[in-house]
C-alpha positions in Angstrom: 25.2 -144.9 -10.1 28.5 -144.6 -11.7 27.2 -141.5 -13.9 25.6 -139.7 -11.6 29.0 -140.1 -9.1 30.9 -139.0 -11.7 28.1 -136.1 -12.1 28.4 -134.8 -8.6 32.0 -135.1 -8.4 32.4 -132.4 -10.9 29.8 -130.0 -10.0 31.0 -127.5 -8.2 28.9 -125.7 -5.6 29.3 -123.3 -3.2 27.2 -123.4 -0.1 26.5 -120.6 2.6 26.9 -121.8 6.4 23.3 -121.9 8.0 24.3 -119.4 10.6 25.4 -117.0 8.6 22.1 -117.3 6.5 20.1 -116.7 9.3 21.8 -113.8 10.3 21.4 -112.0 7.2 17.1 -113.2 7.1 17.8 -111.4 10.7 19.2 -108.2 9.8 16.8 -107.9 6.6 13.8 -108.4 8.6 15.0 -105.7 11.2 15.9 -103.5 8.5 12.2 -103.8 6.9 10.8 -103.3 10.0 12.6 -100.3 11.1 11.7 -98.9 7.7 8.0 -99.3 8.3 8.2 -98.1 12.3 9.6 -94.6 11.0 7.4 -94.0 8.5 3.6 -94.7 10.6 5.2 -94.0 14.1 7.7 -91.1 13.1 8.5 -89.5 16.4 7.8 -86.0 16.8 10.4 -83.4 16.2 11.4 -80.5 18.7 9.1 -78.4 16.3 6.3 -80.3 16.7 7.0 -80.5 20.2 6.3 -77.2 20.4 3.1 -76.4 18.8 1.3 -74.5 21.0 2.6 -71.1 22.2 0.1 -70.1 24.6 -2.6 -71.4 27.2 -4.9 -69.0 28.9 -7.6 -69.3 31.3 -10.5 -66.8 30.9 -13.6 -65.7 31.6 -13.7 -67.3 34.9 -16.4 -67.2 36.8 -17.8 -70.0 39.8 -19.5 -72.1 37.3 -18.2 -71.5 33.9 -14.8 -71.5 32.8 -12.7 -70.9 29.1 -9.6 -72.0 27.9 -8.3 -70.0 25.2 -4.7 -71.3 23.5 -2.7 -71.0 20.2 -1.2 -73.0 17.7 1.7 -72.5 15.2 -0.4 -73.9 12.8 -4.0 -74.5 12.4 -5.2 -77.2 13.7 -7.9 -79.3 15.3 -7.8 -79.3 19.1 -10.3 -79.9 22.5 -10.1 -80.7 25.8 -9.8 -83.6 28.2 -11.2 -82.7 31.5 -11.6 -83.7 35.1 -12.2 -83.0 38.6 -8.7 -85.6 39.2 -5.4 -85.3 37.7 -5.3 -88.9 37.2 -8.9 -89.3 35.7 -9.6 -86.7 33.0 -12.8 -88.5 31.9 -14.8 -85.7 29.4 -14.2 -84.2 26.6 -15.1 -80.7 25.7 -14.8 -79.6 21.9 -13.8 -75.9 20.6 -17.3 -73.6 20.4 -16.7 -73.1 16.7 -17.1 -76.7 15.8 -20.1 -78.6 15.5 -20.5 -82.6 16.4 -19.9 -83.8 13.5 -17.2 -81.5 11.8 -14.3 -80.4 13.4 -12.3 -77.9 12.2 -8.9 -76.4 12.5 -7.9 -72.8 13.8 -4.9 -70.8 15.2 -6.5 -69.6 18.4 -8.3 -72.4 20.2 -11.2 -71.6 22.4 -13.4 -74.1 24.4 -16.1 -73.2 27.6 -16.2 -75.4 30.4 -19.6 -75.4 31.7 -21.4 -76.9 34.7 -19.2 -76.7 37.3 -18.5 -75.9 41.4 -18.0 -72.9 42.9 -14.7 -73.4 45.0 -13.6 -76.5 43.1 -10.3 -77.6 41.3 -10.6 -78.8 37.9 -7.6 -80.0 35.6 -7.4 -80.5 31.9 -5.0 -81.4 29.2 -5.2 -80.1 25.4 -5.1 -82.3 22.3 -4.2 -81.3 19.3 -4.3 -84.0 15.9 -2.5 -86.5 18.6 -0.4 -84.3 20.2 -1.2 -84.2 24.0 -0.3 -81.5 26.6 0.1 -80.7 29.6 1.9 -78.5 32.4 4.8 -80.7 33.1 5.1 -84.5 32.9 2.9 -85.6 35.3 1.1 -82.6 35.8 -1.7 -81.5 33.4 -3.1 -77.7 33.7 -5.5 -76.9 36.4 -7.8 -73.8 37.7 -9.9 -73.4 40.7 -13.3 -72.0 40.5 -14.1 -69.0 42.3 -17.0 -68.8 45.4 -20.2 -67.3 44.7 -20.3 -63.5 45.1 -22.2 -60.4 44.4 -21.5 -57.8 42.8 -22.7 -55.4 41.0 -21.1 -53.2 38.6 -21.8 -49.6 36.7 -19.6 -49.6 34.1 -19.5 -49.3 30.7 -17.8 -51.9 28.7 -15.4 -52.2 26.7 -16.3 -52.4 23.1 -14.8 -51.5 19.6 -14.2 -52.4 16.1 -12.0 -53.9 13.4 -11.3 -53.9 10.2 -8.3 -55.0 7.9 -6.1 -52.5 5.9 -8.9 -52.8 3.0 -11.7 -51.4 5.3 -13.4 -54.8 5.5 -14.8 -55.9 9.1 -12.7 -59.0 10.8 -15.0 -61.7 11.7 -14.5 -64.2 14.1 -11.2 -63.0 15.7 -10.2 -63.7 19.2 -10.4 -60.6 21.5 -8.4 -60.8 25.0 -9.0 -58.3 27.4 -6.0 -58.1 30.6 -5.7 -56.5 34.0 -2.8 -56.9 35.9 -2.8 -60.3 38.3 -6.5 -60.7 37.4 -8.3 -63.7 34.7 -8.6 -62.1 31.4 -11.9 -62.0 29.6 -12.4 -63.0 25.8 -14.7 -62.5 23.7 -15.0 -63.2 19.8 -15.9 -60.2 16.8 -19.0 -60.5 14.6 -20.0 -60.5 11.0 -19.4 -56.7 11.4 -16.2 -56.5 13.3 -17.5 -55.0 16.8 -16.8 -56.7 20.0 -18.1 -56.2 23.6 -16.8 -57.2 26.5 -18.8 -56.3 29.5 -16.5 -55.3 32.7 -17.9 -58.4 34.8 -16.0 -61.2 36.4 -13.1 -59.6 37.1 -10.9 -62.1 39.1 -8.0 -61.8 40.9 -5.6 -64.5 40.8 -3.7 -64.1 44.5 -7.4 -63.8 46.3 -10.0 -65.4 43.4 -11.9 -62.3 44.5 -13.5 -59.4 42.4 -11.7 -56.7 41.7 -13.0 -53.3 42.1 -11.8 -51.4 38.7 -10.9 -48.0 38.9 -11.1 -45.3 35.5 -7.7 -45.1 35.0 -6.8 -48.4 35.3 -4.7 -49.9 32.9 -6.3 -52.1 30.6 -4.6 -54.3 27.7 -6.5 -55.8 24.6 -5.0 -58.5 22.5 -6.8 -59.1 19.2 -5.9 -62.7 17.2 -6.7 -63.2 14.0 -7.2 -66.6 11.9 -5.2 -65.2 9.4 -2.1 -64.9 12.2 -2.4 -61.1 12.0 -2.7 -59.8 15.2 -3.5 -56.0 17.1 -1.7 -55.0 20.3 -3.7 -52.0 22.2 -3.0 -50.2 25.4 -4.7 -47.9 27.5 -6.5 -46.8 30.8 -9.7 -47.9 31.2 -11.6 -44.9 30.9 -9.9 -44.2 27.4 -11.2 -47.8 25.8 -15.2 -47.8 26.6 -15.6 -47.5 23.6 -12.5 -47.0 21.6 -12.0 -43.7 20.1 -10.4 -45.2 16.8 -11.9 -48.0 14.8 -9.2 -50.5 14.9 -7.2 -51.5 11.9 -5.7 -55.5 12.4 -2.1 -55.3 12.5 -1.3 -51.5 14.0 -0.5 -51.5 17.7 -2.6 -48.8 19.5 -1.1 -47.0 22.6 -3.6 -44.3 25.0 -2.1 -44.2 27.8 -1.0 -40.6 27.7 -4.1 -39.4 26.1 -6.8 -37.3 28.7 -9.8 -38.5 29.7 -12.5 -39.3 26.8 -15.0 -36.0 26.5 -18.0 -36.4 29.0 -20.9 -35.6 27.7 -21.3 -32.3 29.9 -18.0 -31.0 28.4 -17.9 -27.1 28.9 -17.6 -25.8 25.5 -15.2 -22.7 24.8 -14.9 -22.7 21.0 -18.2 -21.1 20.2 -17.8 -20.7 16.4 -17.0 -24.5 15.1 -19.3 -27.1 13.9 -18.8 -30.8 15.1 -20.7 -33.4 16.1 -19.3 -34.7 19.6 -21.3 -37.7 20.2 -21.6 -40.7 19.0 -18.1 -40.9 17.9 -16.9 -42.2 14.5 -17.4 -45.7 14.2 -18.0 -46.2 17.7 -20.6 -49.4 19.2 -23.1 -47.6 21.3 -25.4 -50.3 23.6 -28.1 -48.7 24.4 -31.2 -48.3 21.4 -31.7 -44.4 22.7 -28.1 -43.2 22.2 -26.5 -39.6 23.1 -26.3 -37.1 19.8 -24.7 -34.0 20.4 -22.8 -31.5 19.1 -21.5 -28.1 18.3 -23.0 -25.2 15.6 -22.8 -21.5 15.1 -24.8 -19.9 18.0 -28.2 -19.8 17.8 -28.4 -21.5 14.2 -30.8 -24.0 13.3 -29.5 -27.6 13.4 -30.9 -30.6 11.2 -29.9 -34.1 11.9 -31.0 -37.2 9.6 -30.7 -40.9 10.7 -30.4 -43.9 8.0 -29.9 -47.1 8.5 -31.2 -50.2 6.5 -34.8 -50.4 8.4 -35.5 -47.1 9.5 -34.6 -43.4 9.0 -35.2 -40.3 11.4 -35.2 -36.7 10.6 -35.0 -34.4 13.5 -34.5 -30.1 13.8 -33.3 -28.6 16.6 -31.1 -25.5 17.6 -27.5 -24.3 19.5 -27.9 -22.5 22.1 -26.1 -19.6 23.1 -22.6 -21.2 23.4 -23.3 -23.1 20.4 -24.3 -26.3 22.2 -26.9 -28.3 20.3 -28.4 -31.8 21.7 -31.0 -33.8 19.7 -33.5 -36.3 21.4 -34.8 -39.3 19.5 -38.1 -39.9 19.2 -38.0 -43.5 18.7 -35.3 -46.3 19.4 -33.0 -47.2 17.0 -33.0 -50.8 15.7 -29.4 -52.5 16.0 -26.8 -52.7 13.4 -24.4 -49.5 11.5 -26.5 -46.3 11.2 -25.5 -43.1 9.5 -25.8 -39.9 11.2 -25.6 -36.0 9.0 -25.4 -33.0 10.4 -26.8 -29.9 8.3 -26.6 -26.6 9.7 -25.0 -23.1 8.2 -21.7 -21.5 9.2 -20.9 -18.0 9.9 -21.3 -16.9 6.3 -24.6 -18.6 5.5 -23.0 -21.3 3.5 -24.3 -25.3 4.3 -22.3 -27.7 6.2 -22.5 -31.2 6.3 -20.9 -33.7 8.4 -21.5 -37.4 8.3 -21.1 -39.9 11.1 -20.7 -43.3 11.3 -21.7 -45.3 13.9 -23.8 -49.0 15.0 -25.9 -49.9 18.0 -24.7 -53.4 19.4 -27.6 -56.1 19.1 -29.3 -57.8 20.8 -27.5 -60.6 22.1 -24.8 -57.7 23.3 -27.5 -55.5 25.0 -26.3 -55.6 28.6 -26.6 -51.6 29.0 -29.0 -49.3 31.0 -30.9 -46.8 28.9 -28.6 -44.0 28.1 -30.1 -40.1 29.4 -29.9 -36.9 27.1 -26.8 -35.5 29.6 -24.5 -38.8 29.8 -23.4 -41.6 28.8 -24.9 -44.9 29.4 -24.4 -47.0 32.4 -24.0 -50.5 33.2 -25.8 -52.7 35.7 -24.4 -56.5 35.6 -25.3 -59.2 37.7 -22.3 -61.2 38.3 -24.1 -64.7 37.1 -24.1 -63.1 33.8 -21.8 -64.6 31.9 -19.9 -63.2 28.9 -21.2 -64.8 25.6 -19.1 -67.6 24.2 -16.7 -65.8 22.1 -11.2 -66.3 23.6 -4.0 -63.8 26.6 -2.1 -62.9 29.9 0.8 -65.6 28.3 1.8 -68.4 30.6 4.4 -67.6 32.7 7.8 -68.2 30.9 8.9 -71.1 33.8 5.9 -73.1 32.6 6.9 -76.0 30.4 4.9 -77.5 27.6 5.4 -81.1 27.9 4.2 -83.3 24.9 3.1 -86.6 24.3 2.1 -89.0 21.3 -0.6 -91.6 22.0 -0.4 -94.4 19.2 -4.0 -95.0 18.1 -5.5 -97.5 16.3 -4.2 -97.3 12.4 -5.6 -100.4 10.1 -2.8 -99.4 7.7 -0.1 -99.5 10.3 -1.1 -102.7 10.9 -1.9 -104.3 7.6 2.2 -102.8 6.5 3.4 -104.9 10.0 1.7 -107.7 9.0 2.6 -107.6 5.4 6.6 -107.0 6.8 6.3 -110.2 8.9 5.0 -112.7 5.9 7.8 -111.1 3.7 10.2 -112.1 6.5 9.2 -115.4 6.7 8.5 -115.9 2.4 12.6 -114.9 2.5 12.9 -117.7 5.7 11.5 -120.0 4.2 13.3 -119.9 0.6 16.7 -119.9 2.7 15.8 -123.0 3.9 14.6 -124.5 0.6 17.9 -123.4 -0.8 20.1 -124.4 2.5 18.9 -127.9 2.8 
């Protein structure tokens, strides 16, 4: 007893008041658990606020709808849909993907299928777990037009690109504007060509048809997956088809250019040789297309079709002005054909021209059978729908607005829980060494 007096009489020890213990097992705990909030539920920056830059509604029509928008970077992306703001209930998934993959793009494009003439529909996007909408508490909505019919005769629109190394662009997103009306998209295949037939044409003031003129002024926006795009501008009559095969990147501009030839053109230059129809690398719907074209008066005129399955050799002759026109004997199958010209000039010597050109297949033939003296026309019924393929840009006054749902994340969880126990492992020694 005496010892052991003596023994705590001279150790010296310094203890920490309990209050202020606790307050530092306080603050470490809420430093730890700040540390692990930031990094799983790291709010999103004003970049990431700002991921999409564009959200269109196209091809609209009274029972099928698309959505086409764009991100900054590629992403995954779909759309929550309803008939009530407050109840967007189904999901629709971007046309690209399949059920069990999805996969992440630049330009988004998702059909909404099923639906009521004369309805209202609205409809968020998602993107990773970004959510979006018009404003706050307003998502993005469209109304359906009523059942109509029309019927149209003209040509569509159709054309083809390639990148600066001459190979086709597959899969790029092709817009197609008039003023005040619902755009119309459409997507390029394995070779490059797109079609958009001239139906559905919607106003947005009266959600009625609009009847198109020829020298209407028509703008195409083409969006690549490789963030390239193609700016082109015209009147209507210049862009079915396109005179130039389109190169992504290069802006085209016809709007001061004259009519495209007819196929009746009155010739004057009696001593050239040309072909005038099909033009270069031009998309020709119809299976019997147009060939004509120009040759020394009265000369004989050979003309040689090849394509992969079949191969035509026809001999005709220029008439008096020079005028040669040859007629097919059998359809062409669809895909690129290659046409040659071989006829003499004024001197006796050969000529050849080549021609490139491809008849659309057969998912893309919406045209009437094209006649020896024209063009062919186009006879739409306005149920037909454009095939799933996707900008007039949102108005500058519409506001993204953003928010983050926090789903379920076993490893957010499991780091929370591991946080607390750590908290209370350091609670509990402070006690031990307290008391």
């Amino acid at each position: 007893m005496i010892y052991s007096r003596f023994f705590l009489k001279n150790q010296s020890s310094v203890k920490i008041p309990t209050g202020v213990f606790f307050l530092i097992i306080i603050l470490i705990t809420i430093f730890l658990s700040r540390f692990f909030y930031k990094n799983y539920y790291k709010k999103p920056t004003v970049s990431e606020k700002n991921k999409i830059v564009s959200v269109k509604i196209v091809n609209l029509s009274p029972r099928q709808v698309g959505v086409f928008w764009q991100t900054v970077k590629k992403e995954t992306g779909w759309l929550i849909f309803g008939e009530n703001e407050q109840s967007l209930d189904k999901v629709f998934f971007d046309e690209r993907d399949t059920s069990d993959k999805k996969n992440s793009y630049f330009n988004h494009y998702v059909i909404l299928r099923n639906l009521t003439p004369k309805k209202k529909y609205f409809f968020k996007v998602v993107n990773n777990n970004s959510v979006y909408s018009l404003t706050k508490n307003q998502p993005f909505s469209f109304i359906t037009p009523e059942n109509f019919s029309l019927t149209t005769r003209l040509k569509p629109v159709y054309g083809r690109v390639i990148d600066n190394k001459e190979t086709p662009v597959v899969s790029a997103m092709v817009i197609l504007s008039f003023n005040n009306c619902y755009s119309l998209a459409s997507e390029t295949k394995l070779n490059g060509e797109f079609l958009i037939p001239l139906n559905n044409i919607i106003e947005k003031t009266s959600h009625r048809p609009k009847i198109l003129k020829a020298d209407e002024v028509v703008k195409i926006e083409i969006f690549a997956e490789n963030g390239q795009k193609t700016l082109i501008e015209g009147k209507l009559s210049n862009l079915t088809p396109l005179s130039k095969i389109v190169i992504l990147g290069k802006n085209y501009s016809f709007l001061n250019e004259s009519m495209v030839l007819s196929a009746n053109t009155t010739v004057k230059n009696y001593n050239q040789i040309e072909i005038l129809f099909p033009k270069e690398g031009s998309i020709i719907p119809s299976q019997n297309p147009l060939i004509k074209g120009l040759a020394i008066p009265k000369s004989e005129v050979i003309i040689t079709i090849n394509s992969l399955s079949l191969n035509i050799s026809l001999r005709t002759k220029a008439d008096n002005k020079g005028v040669w026109t040859a007629f097919l004997p059998q359809k062409l199958n669809p895909g690129l054909q290659q046409l040659t010209l071989s006829t003499k000039d004024e001197k006796g010597k050969e000529v050849k021209i080549k021609r490139n050109f491809s008849i659309a297949k057969s998912g893309e033939q919406v045209l009437g059978e094209a006649t020896p003296e024209a063009l062919p026309t186009q006879i739409i019924q306005t149920e037909a729908l454009i095939s799933p393929s996707p900008t007039v840009y949102l108005s500058p006054t519409i506001i993204f607005y953003t928010s983050t749902p926090t789903p379920f994340q076993s490893g957010v969880v499991n780091n929370l829980i591991t946080t607390m126990a750590l908290a209370l492992i350091i609670l509990g020694s402070g006690i031990i060494l307290v008391f």
